[in-house]
Structure formats: C-alpha cells, structure tokens
VOBA-1610 file (N, C-alpha, C; in pm, whole numbers, padded with zeros to 5 digits, always signed):
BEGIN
Unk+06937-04279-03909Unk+07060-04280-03828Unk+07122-04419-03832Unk+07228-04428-03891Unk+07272-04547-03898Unk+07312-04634-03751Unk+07392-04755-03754Unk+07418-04788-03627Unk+07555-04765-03548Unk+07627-04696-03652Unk+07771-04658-03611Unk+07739-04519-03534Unk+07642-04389-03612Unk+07624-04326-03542Unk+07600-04309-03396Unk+07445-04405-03420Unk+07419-04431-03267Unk+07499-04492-03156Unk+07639-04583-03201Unk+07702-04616-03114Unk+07771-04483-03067Unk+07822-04422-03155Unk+07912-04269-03143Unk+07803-04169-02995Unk+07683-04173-03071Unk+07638-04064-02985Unk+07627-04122-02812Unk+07586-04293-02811Unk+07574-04313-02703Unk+07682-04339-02634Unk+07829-04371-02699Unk+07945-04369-02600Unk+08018-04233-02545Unk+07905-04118-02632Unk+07959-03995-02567Unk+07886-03918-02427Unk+07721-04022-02452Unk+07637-03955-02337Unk+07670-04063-02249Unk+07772-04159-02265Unk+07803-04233-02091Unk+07947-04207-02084Unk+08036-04123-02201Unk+08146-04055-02123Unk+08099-03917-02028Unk+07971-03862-02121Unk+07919-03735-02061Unk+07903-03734-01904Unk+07836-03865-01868Unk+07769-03903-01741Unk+07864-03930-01598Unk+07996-03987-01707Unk+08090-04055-01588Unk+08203-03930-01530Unk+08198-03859-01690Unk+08262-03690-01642Unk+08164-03625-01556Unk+08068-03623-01540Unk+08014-03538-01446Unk+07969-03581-01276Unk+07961-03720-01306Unk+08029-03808-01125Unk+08155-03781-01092Unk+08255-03822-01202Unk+08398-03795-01122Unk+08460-03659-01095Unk+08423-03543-01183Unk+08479-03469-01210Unk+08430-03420-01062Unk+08301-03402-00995Unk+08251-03327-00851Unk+08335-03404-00748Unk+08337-03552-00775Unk+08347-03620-00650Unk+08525-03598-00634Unk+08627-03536-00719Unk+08733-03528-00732Unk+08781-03406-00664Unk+08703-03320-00662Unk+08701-03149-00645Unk+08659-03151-00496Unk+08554-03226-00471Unk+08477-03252-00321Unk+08614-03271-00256Unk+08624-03417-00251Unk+08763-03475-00178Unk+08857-03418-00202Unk+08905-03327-00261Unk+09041-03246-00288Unk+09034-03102-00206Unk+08902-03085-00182Unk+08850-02933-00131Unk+08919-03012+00062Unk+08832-03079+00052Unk+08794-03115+00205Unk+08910-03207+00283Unk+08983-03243+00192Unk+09104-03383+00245Unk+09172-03287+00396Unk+09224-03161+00385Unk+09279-03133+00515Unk+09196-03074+00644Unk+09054-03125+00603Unk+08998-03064+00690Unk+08921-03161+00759Unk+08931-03298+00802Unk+08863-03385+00822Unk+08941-03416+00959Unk+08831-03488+01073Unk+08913-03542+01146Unk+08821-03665+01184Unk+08905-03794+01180Unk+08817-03939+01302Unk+08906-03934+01433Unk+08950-03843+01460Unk+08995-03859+01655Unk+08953-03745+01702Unk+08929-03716+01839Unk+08923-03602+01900Unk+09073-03501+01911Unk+09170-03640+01911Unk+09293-03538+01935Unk+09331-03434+01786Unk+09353-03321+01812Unk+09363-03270+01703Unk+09285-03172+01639Unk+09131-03212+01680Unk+09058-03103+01645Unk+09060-02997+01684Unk+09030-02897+01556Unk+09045-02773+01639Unk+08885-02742+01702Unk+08861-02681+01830Unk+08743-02594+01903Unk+08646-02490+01780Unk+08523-02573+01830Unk+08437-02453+01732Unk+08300-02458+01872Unk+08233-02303+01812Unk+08153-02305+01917Unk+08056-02443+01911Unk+08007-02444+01748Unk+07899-02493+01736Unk+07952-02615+01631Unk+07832-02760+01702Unk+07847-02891+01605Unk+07741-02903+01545Unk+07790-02897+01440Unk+07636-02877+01342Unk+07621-03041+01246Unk+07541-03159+01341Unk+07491-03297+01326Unk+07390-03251+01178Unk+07440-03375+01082Unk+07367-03385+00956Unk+07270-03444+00983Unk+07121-03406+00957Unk+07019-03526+00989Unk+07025-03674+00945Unk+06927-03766+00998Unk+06890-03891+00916Unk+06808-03940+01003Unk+06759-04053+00915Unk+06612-04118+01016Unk+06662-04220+01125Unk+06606-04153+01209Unk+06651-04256+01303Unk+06625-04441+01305Unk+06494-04457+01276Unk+06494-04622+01179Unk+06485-04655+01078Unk+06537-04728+01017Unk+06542-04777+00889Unk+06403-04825+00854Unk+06362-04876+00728Unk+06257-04958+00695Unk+06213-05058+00775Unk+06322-05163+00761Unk+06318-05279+00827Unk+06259-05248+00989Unk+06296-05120+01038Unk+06240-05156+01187Unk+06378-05143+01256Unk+06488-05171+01198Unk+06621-05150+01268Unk+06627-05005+01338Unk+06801-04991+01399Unk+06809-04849+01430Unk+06946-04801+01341Unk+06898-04700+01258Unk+06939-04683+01143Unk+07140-04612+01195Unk+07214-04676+01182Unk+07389-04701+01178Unk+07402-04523+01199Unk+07394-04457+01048Unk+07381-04329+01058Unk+07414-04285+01137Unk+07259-04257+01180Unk+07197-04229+01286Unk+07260-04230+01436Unk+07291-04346+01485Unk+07350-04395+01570Unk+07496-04353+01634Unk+07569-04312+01486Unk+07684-04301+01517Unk+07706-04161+01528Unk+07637-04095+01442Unk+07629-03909+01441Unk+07615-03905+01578Unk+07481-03913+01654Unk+07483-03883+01781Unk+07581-03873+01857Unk+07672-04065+01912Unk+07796-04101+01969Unk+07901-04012+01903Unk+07918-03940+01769Unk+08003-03859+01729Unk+08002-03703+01787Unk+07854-03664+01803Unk+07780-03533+01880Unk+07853-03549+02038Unk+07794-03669+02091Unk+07808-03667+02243Unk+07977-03641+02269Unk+08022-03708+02171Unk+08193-03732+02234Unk+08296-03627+02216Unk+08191-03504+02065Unk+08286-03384+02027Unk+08242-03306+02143Unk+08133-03285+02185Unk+08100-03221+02366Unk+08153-03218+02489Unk+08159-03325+02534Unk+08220-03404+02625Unk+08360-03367+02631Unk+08453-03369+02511Unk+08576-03358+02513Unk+08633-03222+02514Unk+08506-03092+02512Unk+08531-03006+02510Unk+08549-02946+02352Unk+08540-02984+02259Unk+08580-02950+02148Unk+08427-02879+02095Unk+08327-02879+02153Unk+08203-02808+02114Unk+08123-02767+02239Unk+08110-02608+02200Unk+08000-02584+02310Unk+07855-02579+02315Unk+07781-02592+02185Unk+07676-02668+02135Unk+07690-02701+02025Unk+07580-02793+02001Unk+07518-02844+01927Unk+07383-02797+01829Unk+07413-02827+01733Unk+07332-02769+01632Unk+07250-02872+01558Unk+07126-02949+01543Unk+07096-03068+01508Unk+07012-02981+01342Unk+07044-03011+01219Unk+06973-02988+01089Unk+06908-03095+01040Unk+06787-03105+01048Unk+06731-03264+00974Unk+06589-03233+00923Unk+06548-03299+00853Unk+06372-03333+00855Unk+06261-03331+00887Unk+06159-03213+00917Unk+06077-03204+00975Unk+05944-03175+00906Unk+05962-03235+00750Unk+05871-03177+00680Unk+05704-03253+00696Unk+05671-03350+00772Unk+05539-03434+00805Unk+05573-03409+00947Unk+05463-03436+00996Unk+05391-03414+01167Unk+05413-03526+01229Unk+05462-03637+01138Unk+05521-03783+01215Unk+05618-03792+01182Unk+05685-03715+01128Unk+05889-03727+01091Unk+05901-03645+01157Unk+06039-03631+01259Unk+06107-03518+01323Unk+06190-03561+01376Unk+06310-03557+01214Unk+06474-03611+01274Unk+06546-03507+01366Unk+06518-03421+01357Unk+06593-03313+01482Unk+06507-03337+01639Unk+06360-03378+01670Unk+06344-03403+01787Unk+06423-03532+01808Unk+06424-03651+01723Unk+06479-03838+01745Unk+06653-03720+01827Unk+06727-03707+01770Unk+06899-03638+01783Unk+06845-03579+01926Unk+06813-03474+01941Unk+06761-03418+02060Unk+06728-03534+02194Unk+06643-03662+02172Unk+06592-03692+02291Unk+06739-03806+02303Unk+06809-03841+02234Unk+06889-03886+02252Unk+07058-03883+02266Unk+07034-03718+02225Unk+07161-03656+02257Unk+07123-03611+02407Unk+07012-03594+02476Unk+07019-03562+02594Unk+07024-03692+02705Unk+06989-03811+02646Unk+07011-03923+02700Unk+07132-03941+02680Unk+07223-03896+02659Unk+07323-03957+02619Unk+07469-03833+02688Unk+07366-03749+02790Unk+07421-03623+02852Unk+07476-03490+02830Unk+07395-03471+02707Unk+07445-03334+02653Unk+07324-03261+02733Unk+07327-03136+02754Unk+07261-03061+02824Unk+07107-02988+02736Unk+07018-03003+02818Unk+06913-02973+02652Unk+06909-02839+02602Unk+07001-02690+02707Unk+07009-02602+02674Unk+07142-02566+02597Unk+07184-02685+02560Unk+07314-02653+02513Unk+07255-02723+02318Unk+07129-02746+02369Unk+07071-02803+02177Unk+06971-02721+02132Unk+07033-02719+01987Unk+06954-02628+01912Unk+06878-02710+01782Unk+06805-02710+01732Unk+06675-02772+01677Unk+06683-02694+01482Unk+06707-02745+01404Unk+06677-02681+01262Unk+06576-02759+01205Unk+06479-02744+01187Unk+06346-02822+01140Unk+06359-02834+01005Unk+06408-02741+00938Unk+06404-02722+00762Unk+06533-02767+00687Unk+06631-02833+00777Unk+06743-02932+00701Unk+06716-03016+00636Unk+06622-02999+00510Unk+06561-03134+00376Unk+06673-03128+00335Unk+06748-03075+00312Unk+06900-03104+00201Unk+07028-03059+00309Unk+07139-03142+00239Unk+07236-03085+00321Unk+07261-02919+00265Unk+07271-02869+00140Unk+07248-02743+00125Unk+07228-02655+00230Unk+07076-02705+00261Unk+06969-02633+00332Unk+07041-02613+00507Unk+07098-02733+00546Unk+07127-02762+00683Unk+07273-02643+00674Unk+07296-02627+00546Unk+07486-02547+00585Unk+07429-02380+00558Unk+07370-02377+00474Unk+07338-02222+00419Unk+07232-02176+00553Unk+07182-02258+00564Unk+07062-02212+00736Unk+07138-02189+00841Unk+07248-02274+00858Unk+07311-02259+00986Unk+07406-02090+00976Unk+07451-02065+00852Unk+07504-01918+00911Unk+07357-01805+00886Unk+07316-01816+00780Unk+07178-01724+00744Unk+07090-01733+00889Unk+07049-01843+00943Unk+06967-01850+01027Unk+07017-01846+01170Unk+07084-01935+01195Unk+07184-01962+01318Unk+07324-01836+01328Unk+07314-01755+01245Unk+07434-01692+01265Unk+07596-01750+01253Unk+07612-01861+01223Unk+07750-01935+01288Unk+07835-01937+01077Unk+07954-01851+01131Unk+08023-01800+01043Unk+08141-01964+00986Unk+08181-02013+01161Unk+08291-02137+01180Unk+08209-02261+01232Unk+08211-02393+01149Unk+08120-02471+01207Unk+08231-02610+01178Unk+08194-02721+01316Unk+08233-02869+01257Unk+08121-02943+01237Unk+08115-02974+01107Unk+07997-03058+01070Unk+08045-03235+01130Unk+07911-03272+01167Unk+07927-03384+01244Unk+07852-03522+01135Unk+07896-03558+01048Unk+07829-03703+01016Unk+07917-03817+00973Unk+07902-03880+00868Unk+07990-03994+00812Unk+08121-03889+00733Unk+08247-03960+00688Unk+08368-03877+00596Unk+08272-03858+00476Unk+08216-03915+00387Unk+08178-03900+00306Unk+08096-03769+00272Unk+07946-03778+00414Unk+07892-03680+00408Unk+07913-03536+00432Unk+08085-03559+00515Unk+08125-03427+00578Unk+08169-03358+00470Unk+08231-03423+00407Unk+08325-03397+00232Unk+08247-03277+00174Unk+08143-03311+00134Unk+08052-03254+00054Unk+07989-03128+00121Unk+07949-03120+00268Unk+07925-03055+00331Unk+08007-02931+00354Unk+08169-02970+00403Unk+08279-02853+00407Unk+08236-02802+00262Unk+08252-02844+00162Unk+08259-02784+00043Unk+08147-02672+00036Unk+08035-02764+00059Unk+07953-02649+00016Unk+07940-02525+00109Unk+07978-02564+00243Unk+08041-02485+00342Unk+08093-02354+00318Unk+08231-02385+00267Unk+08311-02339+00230Unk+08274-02236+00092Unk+08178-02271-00012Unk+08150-02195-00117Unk+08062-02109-00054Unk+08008-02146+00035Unk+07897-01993+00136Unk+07984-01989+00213Unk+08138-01882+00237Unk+08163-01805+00292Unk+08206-01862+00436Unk+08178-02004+00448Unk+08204-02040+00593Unk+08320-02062+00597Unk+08363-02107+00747Unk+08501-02206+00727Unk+08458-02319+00801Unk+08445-02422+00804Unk+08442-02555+00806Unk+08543-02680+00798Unk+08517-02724+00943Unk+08549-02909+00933Unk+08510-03012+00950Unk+08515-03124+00911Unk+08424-03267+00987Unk+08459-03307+01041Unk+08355-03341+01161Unk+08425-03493+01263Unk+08354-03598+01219Unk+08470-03698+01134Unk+08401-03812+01107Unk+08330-03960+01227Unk+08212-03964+01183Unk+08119-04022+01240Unk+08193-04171+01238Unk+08156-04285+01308Unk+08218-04421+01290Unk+08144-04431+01138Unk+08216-04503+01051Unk+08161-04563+00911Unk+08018-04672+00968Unk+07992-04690+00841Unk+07873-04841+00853Unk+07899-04898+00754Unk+07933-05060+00773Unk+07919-05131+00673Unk+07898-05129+00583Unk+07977-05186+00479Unk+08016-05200+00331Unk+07845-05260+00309Unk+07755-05351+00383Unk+07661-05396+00380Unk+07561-05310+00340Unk+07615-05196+00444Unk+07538-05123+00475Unk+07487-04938+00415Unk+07639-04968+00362Unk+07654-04847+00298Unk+07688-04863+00143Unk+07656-04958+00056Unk+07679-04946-00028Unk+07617-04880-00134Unk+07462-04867-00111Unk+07373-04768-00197Unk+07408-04648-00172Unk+07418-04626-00039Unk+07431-04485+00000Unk+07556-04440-00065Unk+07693-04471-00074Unk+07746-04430-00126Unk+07756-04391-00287Unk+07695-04519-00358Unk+07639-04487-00485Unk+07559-04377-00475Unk+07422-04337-00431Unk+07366-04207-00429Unk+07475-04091-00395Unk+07571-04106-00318Unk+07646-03979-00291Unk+07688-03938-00379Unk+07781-03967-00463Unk+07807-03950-00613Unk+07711-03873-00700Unk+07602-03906-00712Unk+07551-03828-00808Unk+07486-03688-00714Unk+07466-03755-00584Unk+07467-03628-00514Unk+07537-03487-00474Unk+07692-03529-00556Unk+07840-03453-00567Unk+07744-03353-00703Unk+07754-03465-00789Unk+07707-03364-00928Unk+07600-03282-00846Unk+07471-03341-00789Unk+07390-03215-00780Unk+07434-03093-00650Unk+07515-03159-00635Unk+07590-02989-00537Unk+07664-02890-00623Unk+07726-02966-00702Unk+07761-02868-00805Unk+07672-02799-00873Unk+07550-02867-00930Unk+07495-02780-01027Unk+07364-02715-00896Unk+07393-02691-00814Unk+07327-02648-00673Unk+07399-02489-00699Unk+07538-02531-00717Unk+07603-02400-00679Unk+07597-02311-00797Unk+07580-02388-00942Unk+07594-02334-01051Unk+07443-02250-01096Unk+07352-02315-01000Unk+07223-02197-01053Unk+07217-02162-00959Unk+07282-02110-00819Unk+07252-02056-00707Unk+07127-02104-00624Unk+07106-02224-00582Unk+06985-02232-00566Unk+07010-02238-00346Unk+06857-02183-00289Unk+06816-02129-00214Unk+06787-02267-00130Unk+06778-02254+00018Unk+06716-02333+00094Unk+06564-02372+00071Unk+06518-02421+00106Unk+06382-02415+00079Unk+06283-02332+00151Unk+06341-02302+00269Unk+06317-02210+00369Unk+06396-02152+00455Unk+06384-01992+00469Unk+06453-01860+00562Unk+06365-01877+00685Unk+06327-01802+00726Unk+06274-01772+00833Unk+06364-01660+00961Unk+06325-01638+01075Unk+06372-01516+01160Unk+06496-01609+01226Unk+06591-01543+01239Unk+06736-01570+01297Unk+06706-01642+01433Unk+06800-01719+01457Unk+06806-01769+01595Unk+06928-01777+01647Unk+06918-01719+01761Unk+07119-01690+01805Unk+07151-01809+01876Unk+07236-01862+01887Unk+07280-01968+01985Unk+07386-01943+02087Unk+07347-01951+02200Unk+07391-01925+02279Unk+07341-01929+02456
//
C-alpha cells in the first residue's frame, strides 16, 4: 500500500468519524430547539418531572454541579406548580451507589413531599431512564429535568418512543467544568442514534409502577 493510498483511506475514516458526531448532534438540536425551557414562565404543566441521574460527588470529594443544579431545577419546577411529581431515573447498579436515593433525600430537604417522589433504580443510560418511564411508570407526557444539553438528547429519544416531551433546563456548569462532559456528549449523540438503529432495550423491565 503505497503512502498516497494510506493518506486517502485515512482522510476518509476521519471524514467518516466527524460525519457521524455532527450529523446526530445536528438532528438532536434541531429535533428539540422548540421544546426547551430555562424559566418557569412559559412552561407548559406536566404531571410528572422526570430528573436525569448523576453522582452526587465527584472524585475529588466535591459536590458534583450536575447534581446540584438538577435537584434546585426539580424543587423549583414543583413549587411553581408546573409538576405534580417527580420522577428521579439514576444508578443503582452497586449496594454503595444509589443516585435516585442521594435526589430523594435531598429533594425532600429541599421540600418536595416524599409521597410526591418516585424512585427508578435501573436509569444506567439515559435510554433506559426515558423508555422505563412510559413502559414502567406509565407516563405517555414528561418534562425531563437536567442540563440543555442533556435534555436535547433526551426529548429526542423521547420523542422516537412515542412520548411527547420537554426540558427544563438545569443552571449550566462551568466551561471548567463541563468541558469533557460535553465532549463525551457528542459521541454520545452518535450512540443514541445507533441505539435507535438496532432497537436496543433497557437493560431492565420489570412490573409497572403507577404514579400517583
């Protein structure tokens, strides 16, 4: 293989690569642009707020931004009347992780009512947290509650299972702070797409739970 070839083949597998980041992350944000909101005024009423998980501390020992702000985003879509529960989807796959109890003890500190919270243990993917919430939870109309970015992706895939869906965007976190994360989101666009393109399943069903 000469060396002209090899330049040929490899400037086509990093056009290949950059078509398949932009092309999701273009379709995401184009799906979801009118359905987003950062104020309360405006939103429309859904029964249920369905909070994206995350760990509540970071490595370092900090208290992870995320985290922090989903909640204050939970408490304030409540409060204002714009949700009559809450739906928490996160991480519960080890006996010392349990991002849906961390949301829980601090969405009730924070005065949401504890019968007004509902608990999804098997939200490992956002997939998992949107396709569970109508399969499992029943809920047909949902406002997903995390960062714009994460809501983006979320309506979408939302929206390709049959839901109807909006986000309340969470306060941002630092450019400091968010700069990997946003790099991972991106390729995390591609794997929602090719999520949808082999049909792939939660990782776990289980028996319905009504909310209410």
């Amino acid at each position: 293989m000469t060396l002209k070839s090899i330049f040929k083949k490899s400037t086509f597998l990093v056009l290949l690569v950059l078509l398949s980041i932009y092309i999701p992350n273009s379709i995401i944000k184009k799906k979801s642009k009118d359905k987003l909101y950062s104020s309360i005024e405006g939103i429309p009423y859904n029964d249920v707020g369905l909070v994206l998980g995350a760990s509540r501390i970071t490595p370092s020992g900090n208290i992870n931004l995320y985290y922090k702000y989903r909640v204050e985003a939970a408490i304030e879509l409540y409060k204002a009347g714009k949700i009559a529960y809450i739906l928490v989807s996160g991480d519960n796959g080890r006996k010392d992780y349990d991002e849906p109890s961390d949301f829980k003890d601090d969405l009730i500190r924070g005065g949401i009512p504890e019968d007004k919270i509902f608990l999804d243990y098997a939200g490992f993917r956002t997939l998992d947290s949107v396709i569970r919430a109508k399969a499992i939870f029943g809920q047909d109309s949902i406002t997903v509650i995390s960062q714009k970015f994460h809501n983006e992706r979320a309506i979408y895939l939302a929206e390709y299972h049959n839901m109807k869906a909006i986000g309340y965007n969470a306060k941002s976190v630092g450019a400091n702070f968010s700069r990997k994360t946003l790099i991972r989101e991106h390729f995390a666009r591609t794997k929602a797409f090719m999520d949808i393109t082999f049909n792939t399943k939660p990782k776990f069903f289980g028996k319905t739970i009504a909310i209410k």
